[in-house]
C-alpha positions as CSV (number, residue, x, y, z in Angstrom):
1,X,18.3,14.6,-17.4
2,X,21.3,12.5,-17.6
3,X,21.9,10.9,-21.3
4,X,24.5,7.8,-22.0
5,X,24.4,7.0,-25.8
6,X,26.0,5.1,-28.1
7,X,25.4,3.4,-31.5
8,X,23.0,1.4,-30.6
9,X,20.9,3.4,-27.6
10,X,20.1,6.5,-26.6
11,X,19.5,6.5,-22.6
12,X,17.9,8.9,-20.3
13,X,17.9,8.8,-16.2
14,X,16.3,11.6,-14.0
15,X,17.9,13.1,-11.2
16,X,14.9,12.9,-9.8
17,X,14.4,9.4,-8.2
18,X,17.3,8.3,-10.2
19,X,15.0,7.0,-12.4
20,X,15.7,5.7,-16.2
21,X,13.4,7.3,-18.1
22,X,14.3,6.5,-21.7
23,X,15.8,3.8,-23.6
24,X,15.5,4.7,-27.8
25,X,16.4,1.7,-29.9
26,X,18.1,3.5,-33.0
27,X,18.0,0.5,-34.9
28,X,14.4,0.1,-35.0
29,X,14.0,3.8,-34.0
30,X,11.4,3.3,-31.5
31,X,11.4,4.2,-27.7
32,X,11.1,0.9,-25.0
33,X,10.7,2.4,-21.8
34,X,7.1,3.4,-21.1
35,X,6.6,7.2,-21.9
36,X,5.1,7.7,-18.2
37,X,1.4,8.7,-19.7
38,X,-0.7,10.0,-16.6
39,X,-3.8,8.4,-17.5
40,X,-2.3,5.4,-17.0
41,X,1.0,5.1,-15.0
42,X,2.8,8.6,-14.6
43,X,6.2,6.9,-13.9
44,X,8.9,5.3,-16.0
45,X,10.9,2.6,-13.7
46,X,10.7,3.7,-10.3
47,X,13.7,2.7,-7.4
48,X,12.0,1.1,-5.5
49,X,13.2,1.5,-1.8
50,X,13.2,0.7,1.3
51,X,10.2,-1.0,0.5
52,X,9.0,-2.6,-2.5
53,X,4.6,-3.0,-2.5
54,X,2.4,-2.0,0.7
55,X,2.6,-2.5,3.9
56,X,-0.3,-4.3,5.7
57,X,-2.6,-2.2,6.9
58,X,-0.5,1.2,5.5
59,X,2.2,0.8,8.4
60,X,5.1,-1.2,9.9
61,X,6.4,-1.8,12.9
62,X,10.0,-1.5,14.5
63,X,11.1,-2.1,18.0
64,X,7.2,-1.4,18.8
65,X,6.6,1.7,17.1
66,X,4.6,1.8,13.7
67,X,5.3,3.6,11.4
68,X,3.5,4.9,8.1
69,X,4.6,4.0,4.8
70,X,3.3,4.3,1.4
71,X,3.2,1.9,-1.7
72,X,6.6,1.3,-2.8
73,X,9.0,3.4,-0.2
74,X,10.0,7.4,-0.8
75,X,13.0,7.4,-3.0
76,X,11.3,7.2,-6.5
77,X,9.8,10.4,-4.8
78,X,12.8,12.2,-4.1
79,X,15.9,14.4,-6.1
80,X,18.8,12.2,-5.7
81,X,22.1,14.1,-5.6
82,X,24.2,13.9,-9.4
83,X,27.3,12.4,-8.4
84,X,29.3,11.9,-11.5
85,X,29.1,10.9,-15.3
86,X,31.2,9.3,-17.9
87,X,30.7,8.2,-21.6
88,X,28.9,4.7,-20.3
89,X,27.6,5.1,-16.9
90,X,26.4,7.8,-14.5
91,X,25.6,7.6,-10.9
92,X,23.4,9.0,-8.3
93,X,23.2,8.9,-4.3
94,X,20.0,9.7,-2.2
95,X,20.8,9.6,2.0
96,X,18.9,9.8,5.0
97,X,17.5,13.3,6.4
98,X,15.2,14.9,8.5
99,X,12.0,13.9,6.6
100,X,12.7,10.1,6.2
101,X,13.3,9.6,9.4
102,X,10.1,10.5,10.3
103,X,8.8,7.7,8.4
104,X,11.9,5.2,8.4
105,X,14.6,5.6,11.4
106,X,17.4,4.6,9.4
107,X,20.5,6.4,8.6
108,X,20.9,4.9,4.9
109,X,23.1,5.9,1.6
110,X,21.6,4.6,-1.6
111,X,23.7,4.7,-4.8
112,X,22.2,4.6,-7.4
113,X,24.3,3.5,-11.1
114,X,23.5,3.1,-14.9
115,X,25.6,1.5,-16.9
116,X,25.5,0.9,-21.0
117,X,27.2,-1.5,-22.9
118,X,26.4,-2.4,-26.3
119,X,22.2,-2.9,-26.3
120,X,22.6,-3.1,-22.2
121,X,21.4,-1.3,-19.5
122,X,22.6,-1.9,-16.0
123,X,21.4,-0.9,-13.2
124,X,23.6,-1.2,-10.0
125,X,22.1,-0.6,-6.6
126,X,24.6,-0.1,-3.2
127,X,22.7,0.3,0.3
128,X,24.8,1.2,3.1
129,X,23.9,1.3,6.7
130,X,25.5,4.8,8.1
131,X,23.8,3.9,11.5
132,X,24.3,2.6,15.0
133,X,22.0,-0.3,14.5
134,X,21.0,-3.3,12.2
135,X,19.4,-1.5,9.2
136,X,16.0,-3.7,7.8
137,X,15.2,-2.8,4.0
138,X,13.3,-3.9,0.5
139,X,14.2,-2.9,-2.9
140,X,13.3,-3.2,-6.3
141,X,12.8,-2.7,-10.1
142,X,9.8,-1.0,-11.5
143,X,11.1,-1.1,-15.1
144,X,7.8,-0.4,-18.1
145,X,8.1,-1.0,-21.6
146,X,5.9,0.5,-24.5
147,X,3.9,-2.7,-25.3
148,X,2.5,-2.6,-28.1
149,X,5.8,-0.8,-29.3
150,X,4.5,-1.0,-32.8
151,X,1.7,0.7,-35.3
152,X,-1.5,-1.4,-35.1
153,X,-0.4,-3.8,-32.9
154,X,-1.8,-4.0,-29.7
155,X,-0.5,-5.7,-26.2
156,X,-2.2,-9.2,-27.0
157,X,-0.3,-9.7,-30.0
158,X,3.0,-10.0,-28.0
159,X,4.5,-12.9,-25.4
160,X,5.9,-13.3,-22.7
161,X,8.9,-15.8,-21.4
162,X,9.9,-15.9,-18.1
163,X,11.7,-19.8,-18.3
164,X,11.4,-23.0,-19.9
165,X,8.7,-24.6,-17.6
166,X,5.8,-23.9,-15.5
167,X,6.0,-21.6,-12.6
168,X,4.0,-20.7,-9.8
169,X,2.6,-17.5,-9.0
170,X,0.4,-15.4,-6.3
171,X,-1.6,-12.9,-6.4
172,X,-1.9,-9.3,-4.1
173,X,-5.5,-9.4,-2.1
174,X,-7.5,-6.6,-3.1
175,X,-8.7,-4.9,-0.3
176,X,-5.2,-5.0,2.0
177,X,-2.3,-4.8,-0.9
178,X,-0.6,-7.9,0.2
179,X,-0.2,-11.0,-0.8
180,X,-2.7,-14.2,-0.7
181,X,0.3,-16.7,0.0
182,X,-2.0,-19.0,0.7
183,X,-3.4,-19.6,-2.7
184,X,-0.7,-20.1,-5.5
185,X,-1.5,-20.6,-9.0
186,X,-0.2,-22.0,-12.5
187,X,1.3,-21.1,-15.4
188,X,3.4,-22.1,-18.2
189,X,6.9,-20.2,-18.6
190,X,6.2,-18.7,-22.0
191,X,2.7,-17.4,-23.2
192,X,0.9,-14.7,-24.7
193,X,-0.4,-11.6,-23.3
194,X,-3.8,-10.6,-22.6
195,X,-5.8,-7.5,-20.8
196,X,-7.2,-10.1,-18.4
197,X,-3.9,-11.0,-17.5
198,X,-3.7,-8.3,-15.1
199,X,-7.4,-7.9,-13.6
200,X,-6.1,-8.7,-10.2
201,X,-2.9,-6.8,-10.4
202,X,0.3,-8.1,-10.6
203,X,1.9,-11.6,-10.3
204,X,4.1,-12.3,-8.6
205,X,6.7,-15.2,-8.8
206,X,8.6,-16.1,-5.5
207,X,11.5,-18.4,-5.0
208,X,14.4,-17.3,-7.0
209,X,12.2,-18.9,-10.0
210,X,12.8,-15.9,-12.9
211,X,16.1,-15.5,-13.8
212,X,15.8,-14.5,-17.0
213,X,12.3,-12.3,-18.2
214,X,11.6,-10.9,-22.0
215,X,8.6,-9.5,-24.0
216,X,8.5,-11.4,-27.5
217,X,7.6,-9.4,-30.4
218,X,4.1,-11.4,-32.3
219,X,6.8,-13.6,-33.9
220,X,8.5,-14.7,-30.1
221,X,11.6,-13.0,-31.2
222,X,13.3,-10.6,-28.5
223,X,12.1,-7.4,-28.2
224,X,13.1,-6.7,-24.4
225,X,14.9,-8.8,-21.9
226,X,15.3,-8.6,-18.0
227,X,18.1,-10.1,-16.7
228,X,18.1,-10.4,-12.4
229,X,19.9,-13.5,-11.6
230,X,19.5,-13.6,-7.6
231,X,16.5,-11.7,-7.3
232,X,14.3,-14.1,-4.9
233,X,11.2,-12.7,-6.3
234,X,9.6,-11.2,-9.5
235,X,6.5,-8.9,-10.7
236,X,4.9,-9.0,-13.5
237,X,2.3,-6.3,-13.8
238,X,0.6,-3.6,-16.3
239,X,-2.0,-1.4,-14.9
240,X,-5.8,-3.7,-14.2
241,X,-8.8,-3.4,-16.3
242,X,-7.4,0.0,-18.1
243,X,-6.1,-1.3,-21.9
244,X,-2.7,0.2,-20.8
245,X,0.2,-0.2,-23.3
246,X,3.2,-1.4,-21.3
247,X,4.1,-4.2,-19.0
248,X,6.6,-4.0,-16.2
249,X,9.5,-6.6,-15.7
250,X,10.2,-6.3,-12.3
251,X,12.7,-7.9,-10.3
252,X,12.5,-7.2,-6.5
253,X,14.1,-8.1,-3.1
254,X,11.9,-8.0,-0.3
255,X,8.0,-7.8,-1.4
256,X,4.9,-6.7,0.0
257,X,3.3,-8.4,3.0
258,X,1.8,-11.4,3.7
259,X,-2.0,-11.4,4.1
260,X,-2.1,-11.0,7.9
261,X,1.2,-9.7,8.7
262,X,1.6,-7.6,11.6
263,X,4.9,-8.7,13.1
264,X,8.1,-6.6,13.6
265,X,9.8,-5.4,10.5
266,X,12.9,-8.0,10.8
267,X,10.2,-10.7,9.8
268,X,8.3,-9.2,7.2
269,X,9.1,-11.3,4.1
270,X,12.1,-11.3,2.0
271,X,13.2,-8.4,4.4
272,X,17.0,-7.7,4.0
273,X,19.0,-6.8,6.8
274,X,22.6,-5.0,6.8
275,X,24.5,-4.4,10.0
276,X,26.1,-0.9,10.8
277,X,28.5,0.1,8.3
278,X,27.5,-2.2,5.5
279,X,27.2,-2.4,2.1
280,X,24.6,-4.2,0.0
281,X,25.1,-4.7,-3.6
282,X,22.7,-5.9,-6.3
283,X,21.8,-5.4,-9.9
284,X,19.8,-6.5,-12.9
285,X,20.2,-5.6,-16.5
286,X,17.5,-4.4,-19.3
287,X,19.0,-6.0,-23.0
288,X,17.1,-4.2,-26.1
289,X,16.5,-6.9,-28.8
């Protein structure tokens, strides 16, 4: 475990998936980043890469060949090499090998950095294609937060604000894992949380609409902030029909299917592409408070 601290936070990331495990608020002296609980959602805030969601039907297809792939990619699943460490960041890089190419034929570096400053978290993402060819990829956020973070509250006392007026949203069909495109809903920017929020999983908000996305404590004052300027589309999501005590903020490039997708990976939605010897940059910051 990696720690960056300072007089505000205390900060963990894994080696393993790069992952940011822990953010302690010493002012408050509470911890924000879900504590990974298995009986609800073993993970913290998963890389997601180089897909973010499902694919349809549990495979994709590239030049004609399909190829399996799970919820969500392989590198939250994976050590990623420690590449160095200072007083307010440290960095991680995961590449391409004999077992991901089974699954996705792409010679790939992902770097992976955390950066504090102040009551901020960054995380910076770089993608570079090492290959011969056009590279095609997703990636994403998974960030959790303890919610209810305090003592006899529970997750319906708290809000959420993701802008200043209403939004649409869709939702992920059931029985396939992707997304029912065809029937977007409503709802306001700011309002309060509720189990039933998250019966049909998560929502998701195309469009470049979130810029900006916090959990208000009971009294609509900050308690957590996502900032992703740029990210073309956001999940909301805690786990369905469980009374689980986080939410997830998550802001993504690239998404899960379309409900009848079964094209070529270069049009799957929101897909990314980076030609050979490339570098993609991106990154969104958690603000405590």
């Amino acid at each position: 475990m990696r720690i960056l601290e300072n007089e505000n936070l205390r900060v963990e990331i894994a080696d393993f998936g790069a992952e940011l495990s822990g953010i302690f608020d010493k002012k408050k002296a509470h911890q924000v980043v879900w504590t990974a609980k298995s009986e609800y959602w073993a993970r913290h805030a998963p890389v997601l890469f180089p897909f973010v969601g499902k694919v349809n039907g549990g495979f994709y297809t590239y030049e004609g060949k399909k190829y399996p792939m799970g919820q969500h990619g392989f590198a939250r699943d994976n050590e990623f090499e420690f590449v160095e460490s200072s007083d307010d960041r440290t960095t991680h890089i995961f590449k391409a090998n004999e077992n991901t190419k089974k699954v996705y034929p792409f010679d790939f570096e992902l770097k992976v950095t955390h950066i504090l400053k102040d009551k901020k978290v960054t995380i910076h993402w770089e993608v570079k294609n090492a290959g011969n060819a056009d590279m095609y990829f997703s990636i994403g956020g998974h960030p959790a937060f303890n919610c209810p973070v305090d003592e006899g509250l529970t997750k319906a006392d708290y809000y959420v604000r993701l802008s200043d007026k209403e939004l649409k949203y869709v939702l992920i069909d059931e029985k396939t894992g992707s997304v029912d495109f065809k029937n977007p809903k409503k709802i306001a920017g700011e309002f309060k949380l509720s189990e039933k929020l998250f019966d049909n999983d998560a929502l998701i908000f195309d469009g470049h609409q979130i810029e900006k996305a916090s959990i208000l404590y009971p009294d609509k004052t900050p308690y957590v902030t996502v900032e992703c300027k740029g990210f073309p589309s956001f999940g909301l999501w805690s786990k369905p029909k469980s009374g689980a005590p986080f939410v997830c903020l998550e802001p993504w490039i690239g998404r899960c299917d379309n409900m009848g997708f079964d094209g070529e990976l270069k049009d799957k939605y929101g897909e990314q592409s980076l030609a050979p010897g490339e570098t993609f940059t991106a990154e969104f910051s958690i603000i405590i408070g």
